[in-house]
C-alpha positions as CSV (number, residue, x, y, z in Angstrom):
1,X,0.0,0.0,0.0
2,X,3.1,2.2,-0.1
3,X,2.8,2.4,-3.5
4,X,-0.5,3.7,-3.9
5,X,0.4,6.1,-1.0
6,X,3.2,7.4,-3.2
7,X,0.9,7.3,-6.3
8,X,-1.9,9.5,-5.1
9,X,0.8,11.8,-3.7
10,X,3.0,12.0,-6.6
11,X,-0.2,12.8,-9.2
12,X,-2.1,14.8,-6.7
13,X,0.7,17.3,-5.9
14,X,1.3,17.2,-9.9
15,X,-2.3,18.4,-10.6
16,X,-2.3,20.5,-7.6
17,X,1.0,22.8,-9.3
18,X,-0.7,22.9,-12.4
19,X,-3.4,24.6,-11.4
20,X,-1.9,27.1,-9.2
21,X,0.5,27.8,-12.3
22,X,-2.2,28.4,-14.8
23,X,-4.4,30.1,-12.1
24,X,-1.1,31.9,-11.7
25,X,-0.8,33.0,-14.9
26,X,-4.6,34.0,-16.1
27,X,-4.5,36.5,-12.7
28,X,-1.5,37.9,-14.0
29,X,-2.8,38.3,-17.6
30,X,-6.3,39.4,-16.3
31,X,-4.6,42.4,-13.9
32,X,-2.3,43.0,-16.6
33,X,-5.3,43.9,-18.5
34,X,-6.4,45.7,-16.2
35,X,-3.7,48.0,-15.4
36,X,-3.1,48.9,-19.4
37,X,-6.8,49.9,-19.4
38,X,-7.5,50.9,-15.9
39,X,-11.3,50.0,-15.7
40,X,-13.3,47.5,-17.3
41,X,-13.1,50.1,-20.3
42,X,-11.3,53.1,-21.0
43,X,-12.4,55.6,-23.7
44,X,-10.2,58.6,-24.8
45,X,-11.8,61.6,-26.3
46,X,-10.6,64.5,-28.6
47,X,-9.3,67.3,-26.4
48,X,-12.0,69.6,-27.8
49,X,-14.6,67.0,-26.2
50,X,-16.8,68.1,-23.4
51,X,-16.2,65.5,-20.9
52,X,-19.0,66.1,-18.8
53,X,-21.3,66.1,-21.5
54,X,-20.0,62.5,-22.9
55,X,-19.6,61.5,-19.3
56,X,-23.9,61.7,-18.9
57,X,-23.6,60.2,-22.0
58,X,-22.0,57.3,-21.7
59,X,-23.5,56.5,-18.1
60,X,-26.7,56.2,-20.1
61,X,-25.6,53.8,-22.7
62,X,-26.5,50.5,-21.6
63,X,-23.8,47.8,-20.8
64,X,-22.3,50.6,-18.7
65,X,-23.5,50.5,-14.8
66,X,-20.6,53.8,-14.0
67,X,-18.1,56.5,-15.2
68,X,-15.6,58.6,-14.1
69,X,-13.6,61.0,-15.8
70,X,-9.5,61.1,-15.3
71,X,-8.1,64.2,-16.9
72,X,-4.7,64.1,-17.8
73,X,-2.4,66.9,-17.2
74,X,1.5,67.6,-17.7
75,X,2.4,69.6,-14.6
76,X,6.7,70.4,-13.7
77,X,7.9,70.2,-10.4
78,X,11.5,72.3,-9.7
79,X,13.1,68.8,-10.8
80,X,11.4,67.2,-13.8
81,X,8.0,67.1,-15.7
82,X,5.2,64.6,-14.7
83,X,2.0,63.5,-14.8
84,X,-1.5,64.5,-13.2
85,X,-4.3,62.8,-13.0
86,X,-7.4,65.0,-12.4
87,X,-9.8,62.9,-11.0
88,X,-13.5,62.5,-9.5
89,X,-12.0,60.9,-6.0
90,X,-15.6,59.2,-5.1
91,X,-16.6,58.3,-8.5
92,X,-13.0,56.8,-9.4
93,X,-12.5,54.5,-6.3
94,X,-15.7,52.8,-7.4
95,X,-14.6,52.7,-10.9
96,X,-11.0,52.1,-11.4
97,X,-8.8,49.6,-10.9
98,X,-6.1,49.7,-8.5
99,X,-4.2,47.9,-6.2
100,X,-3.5,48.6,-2.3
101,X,0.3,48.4,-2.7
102,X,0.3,51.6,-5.3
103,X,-1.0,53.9,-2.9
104,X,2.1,54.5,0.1
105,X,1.8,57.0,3.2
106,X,-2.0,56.5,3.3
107,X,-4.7,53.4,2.0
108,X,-6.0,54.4,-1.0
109,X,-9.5,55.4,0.6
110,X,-7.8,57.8,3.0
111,X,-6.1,59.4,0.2
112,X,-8.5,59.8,-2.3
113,X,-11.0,61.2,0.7
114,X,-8.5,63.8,1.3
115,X,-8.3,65.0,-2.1
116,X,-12.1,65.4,-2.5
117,X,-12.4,67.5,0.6
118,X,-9.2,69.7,-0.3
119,X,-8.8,71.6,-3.7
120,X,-5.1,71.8,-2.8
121,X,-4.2,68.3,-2.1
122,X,-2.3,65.8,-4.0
123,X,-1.3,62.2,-4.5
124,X,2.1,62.5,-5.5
125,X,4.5,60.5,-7.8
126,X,6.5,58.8,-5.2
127,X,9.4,58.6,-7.2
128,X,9.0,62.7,-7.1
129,X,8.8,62.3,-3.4
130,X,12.0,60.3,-3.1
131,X,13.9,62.8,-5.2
132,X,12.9,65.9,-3.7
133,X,13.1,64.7,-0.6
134,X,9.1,65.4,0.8
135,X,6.8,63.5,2.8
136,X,3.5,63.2,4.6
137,X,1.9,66.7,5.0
138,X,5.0,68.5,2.8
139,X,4.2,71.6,0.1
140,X,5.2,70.9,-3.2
141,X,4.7,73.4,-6.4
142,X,3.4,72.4,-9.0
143,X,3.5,74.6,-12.3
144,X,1.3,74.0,-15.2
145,X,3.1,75.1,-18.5
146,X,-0.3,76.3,-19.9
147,X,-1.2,78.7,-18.2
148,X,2.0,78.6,-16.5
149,X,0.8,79.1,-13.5
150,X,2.1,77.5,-10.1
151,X,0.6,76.0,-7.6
152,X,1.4,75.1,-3.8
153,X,-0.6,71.5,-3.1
154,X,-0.1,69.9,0.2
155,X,0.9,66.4,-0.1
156,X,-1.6,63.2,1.6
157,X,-0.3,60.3,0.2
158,X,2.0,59.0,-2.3
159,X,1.4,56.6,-5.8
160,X,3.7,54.0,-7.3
161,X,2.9,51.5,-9.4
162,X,6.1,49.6,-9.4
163,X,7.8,47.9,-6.9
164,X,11.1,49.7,-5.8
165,X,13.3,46.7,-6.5
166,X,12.2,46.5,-10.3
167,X,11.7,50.3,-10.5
168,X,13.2,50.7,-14.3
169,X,15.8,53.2,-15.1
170,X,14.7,56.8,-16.8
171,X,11.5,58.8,-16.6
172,X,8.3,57.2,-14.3
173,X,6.0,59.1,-16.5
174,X,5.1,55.9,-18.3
175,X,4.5,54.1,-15.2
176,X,3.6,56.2,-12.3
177,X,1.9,59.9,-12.2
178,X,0.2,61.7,-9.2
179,X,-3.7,62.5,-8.7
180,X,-4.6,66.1,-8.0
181,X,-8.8,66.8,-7.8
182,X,-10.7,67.4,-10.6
183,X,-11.8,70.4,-9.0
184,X,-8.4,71.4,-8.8
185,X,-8.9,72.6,-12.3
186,X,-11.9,74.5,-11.6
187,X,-9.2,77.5,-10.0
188,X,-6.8,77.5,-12.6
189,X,-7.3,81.0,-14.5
190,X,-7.1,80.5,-18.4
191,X,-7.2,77.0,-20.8
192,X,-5.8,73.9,-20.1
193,X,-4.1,71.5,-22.7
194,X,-5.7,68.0,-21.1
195,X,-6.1,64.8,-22.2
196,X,-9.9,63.6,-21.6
197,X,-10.3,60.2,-20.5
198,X,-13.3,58.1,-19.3
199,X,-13.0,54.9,-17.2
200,X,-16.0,52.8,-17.5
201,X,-17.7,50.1,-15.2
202,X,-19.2,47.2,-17.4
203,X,-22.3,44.9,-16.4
204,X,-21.7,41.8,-15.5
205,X,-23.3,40.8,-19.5
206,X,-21.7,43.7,-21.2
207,X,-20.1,42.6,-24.6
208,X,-17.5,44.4,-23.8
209,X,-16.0,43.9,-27.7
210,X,-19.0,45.2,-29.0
211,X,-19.2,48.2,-27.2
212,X,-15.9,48.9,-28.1
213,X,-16.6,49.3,-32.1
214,X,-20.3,50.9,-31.0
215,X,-19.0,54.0,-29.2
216,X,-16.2,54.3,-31.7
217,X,-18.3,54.6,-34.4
218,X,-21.1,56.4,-33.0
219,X,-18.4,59.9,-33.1
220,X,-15.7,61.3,-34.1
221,X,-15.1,62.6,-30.5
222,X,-14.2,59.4,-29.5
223,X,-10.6,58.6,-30.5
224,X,-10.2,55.7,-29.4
225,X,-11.8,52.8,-26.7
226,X,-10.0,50.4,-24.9
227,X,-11.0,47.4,-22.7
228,X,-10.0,44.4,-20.5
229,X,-11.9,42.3,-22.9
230,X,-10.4,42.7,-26.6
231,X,-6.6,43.3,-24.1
232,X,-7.2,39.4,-23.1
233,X,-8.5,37.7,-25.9
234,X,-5.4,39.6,-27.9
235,X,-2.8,38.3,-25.5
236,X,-4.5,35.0,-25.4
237,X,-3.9,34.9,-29.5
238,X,-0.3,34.6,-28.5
239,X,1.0,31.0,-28.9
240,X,3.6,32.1,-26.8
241,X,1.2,32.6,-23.9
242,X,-0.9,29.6,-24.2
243,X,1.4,26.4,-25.5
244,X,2.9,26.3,-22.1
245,X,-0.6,27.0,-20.4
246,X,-2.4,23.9,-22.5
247,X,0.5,22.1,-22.3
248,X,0.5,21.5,-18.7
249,X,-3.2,21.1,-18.3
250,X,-3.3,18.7,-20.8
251,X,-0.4,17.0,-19.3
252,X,-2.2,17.0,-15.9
253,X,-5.3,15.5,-17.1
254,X,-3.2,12.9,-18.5
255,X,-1.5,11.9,-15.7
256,X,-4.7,12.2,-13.3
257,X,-6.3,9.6,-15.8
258,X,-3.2,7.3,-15.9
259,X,-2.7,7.8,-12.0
260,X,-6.6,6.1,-11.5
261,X,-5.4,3.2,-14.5
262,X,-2.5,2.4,-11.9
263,X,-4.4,2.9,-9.0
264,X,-6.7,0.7,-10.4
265,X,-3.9,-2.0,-10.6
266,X,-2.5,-1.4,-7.7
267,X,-5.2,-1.9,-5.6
268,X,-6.5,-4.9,-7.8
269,X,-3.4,-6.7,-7.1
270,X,-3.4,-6.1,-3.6
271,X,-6.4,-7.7,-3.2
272,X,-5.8,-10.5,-4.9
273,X,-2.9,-11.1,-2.5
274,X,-5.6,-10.9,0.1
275,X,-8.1,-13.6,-1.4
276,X,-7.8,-16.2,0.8
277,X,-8.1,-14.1,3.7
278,X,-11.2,-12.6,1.9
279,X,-12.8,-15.9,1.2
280,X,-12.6,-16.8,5.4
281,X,-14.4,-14.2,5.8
282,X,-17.3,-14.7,3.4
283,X,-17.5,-18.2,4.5
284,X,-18.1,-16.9,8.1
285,X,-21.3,-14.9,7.1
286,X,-19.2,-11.6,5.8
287,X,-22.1,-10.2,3.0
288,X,-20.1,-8.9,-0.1
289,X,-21.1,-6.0,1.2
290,X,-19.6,-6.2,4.1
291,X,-16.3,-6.7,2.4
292,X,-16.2,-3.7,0.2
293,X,-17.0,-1.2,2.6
294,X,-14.4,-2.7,4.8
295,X,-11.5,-2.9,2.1
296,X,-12.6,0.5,1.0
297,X,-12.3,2.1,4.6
298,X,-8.8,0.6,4.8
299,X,-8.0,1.8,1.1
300,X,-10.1,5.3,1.4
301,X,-7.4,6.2,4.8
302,X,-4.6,5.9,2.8
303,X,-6.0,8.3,0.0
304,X,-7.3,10.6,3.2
305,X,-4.2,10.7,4.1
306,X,-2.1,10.8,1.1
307,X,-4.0,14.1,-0.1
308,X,-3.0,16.6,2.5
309,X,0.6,15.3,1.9
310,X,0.3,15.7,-1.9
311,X,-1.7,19.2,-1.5
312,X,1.1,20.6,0.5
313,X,3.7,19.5,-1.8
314,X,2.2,21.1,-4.7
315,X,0.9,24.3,-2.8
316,X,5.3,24.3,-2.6
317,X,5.8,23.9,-5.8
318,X,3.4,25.9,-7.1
319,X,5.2,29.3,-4.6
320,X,8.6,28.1,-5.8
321,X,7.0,28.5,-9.5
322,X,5.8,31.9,-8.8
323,X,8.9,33.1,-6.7
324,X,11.1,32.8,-10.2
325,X,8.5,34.0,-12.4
326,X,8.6,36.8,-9.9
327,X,12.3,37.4,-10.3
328,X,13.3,40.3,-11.3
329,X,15.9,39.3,-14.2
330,X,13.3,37.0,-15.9
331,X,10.4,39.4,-15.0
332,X,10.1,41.0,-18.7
333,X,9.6,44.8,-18.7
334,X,6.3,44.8,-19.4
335,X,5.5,42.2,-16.7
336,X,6.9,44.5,-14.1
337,X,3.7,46.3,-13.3
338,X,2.3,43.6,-11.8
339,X,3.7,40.5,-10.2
340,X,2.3,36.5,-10.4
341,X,0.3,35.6,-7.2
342,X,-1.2,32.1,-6.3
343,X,-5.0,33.8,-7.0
344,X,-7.1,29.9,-8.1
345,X,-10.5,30.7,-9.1
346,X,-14.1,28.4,-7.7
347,X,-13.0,26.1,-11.4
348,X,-9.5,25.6,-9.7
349,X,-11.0,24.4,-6.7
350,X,-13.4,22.5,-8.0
351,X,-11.5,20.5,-10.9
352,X,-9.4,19.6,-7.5
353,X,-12.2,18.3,-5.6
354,X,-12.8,16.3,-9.2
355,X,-9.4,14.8,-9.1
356,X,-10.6,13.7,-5.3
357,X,-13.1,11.9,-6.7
358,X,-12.0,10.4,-9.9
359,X,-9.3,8.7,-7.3
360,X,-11.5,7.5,-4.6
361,X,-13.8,6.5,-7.2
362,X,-10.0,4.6,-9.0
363,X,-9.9,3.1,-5.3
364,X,-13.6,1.9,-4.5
365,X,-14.3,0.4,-7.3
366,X,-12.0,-2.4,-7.1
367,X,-13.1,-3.5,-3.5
368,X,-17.0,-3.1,-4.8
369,X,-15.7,-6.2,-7.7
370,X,-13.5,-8.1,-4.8
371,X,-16.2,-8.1,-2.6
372,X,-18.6,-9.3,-5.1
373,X,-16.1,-11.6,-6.3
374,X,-15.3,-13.0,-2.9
375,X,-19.0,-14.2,-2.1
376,X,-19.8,-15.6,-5.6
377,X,-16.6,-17.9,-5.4
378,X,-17.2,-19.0,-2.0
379,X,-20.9,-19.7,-2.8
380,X,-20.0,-21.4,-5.7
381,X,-17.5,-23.3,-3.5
382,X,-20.5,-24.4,-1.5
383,X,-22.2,-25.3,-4.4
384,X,-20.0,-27.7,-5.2
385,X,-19.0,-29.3,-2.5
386,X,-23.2,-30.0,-1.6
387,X,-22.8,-32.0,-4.7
């Protein structure tokens, strides 16, 4: 019984690593997504756009449950140009896609509370932070090259969407910018060159493809729409991406279904070993029944407690996997916004619970047979010796 012990834990722990890697690797494609978008949708409008105006709009179209605008700015501190994000703060927590980590000094909600009840507030760039030197409660100036104009904001938190350790080289406007108020905007005297953006929150039943190539069509204001949606099923076109994904599913349901063959075999033999022992029994009144529930009570603990052993081993493997995908020199530059986390969804867990079964199932049903087995050749036995 050693054997199937080491059997169950061997395929088990197998199945159990390849479904924390893939569930590994759809999180990180699915946050990826949703960091180059930043909402379920994203739509970009010609800078002569009213934004408010499309923003009513677009909150009526259906497929859409919210919106929130995020104006973009260019803004120069006394070091180096950067970004601002004008935003609705109430409207943009509920809409936008984020993660804890980003926001440093203050959690996100504190922050973005701050900067709705304070015109003068910001969320700064904390790689601005680190090189001027400011934190927590600091003044920094901000001066906006049209209308030139400068501005003292007080600072409640800071934003960074890269981990210091794989911070790339170079300007952080690509990866990192600060959020000011959109009312912030409201006191600046003369025009601002903006970029007008519009984060969208989908229904559940949104097609989110098709609203895509509806609003771009519907005007020429729009420039352009982005969303999670067409992002995945892009990246997901990539053979790249999805060899090594089907490869080790496929290779997992292989092995589950040869793993129950040999189980199968295993425990077979095993009782054939135990025959004579088997027939005693049956001659001293043991019902068939009888025998298979109690062969399959003795066979059942060592699945029971091969399973935790085999789940542990693959819960390791599966950390170890995501430690070096994790690592910063194979981490491609792309990849570095967001890191691979062990994140199974409810299919994960339950094609687990299936691989259980299929094995307890690969164990029972050879005791159900030997029982069966067992009392037909003893009564057959009887038969004969009555003749």
């Amino acid at each position: 019984m050693a054997t199937l012990f080491l059997l169950v834990a061997l395929v088990s722990s197998y199945a159990m690593w390849s479904v924390g890697v893939n569930a590994s690797h759809r999180d990180h494609l699915v946050r990826s997504a949703y960091i180059e978008v930043g909402a379920d949708a994203r739509v970009l409008l010609d800078s002569h756009a009213n934004a408010t105006q499309w923003l009513a709009t677009l909150e009526s179209h259906p497929g859409v449950e919210l919106a929130t605008p995020e104006l973009e700015v260019t803004a120069m501190t006394s070091l180096e140009y950067g970004a601002l994000h004008a935003v609705d703060a109430h409207s943009w927590m509920q809409v936008a896609f984020f993660e804890e980590s980003w926001f440093l000094g203050a959690p996100a909600a504190s922050a973005m509370q701050a900067i709705s009840q304070d015109d003068l507030t910001i969320i700064l760039d904390q790689a601005i932070g680190q090189r001027l030197s400011l934190g927590l409660g600091d003044s920094v100036q901000i001066t906006l090259p049209e209308p030139n104009e400068t501005i003292s904001l007080r600072i409640v938190g800071f934003f960074d969407r890269v981990p210091s350790y794989q911070q790339p080289r170079g300007a952080s406007l690509e990866y990192s910018w600060s959020f000011v108020p959109i009312s912030l905007l409201n006191r600046i005297n003369g025009s601002i060159s903006v970029q007008n953006h519009i984060l969208l929150k989908l229904s559940p039943l949104a097609d989110a493809l098709h609203l895509e190539d509806e609003l771009e069509a519907s005007s020429a204001e729009i420039t352009r729409v982005f969303s999670v949606a067409s992002y995945v099923s892009t990246q997901l076109q990539s053979t790249l991406l999805r060899a090594p994904l089907d490869a080790t599913l496929v290779t997992s349901i292989l092995s589950v279904g040869l793993a129950s063959v040999g189980i199968v075999s295993i425990v077979s033999l095993a009782l054939g070993e135990r025959k004579q022992d088997l027939e005693v029994l049956s001659m001293r009144g043991f019902s068939s029944g009888t025998l298979s529930r109690m062969l399959a009570t003795e066979l059942l603990a060592i699945l029971v407690l091969a399973l935790p052993v085999a789940y542990l081993m693959g819960f390791g493997w599966t950390l170890g996997s995501i430690a070096a995908l994790n690592d910063p020199l194979w981490l491609a530059k792309a990849q570095q916004l967001t890191g691979y986390r062990f994140a199974p969804a409810g299919l994960d867990w339950l094609w687990l619970v299936g691989i259980f079964l299929l094995l307890s199932l690969a164990t029972v049903a050879p005791t159900l047979y030997a029982g069966y087995r067992t009392r037909r050749d003893v009564e057959e036995l009887g038969e004969e010796t009555w003749i």
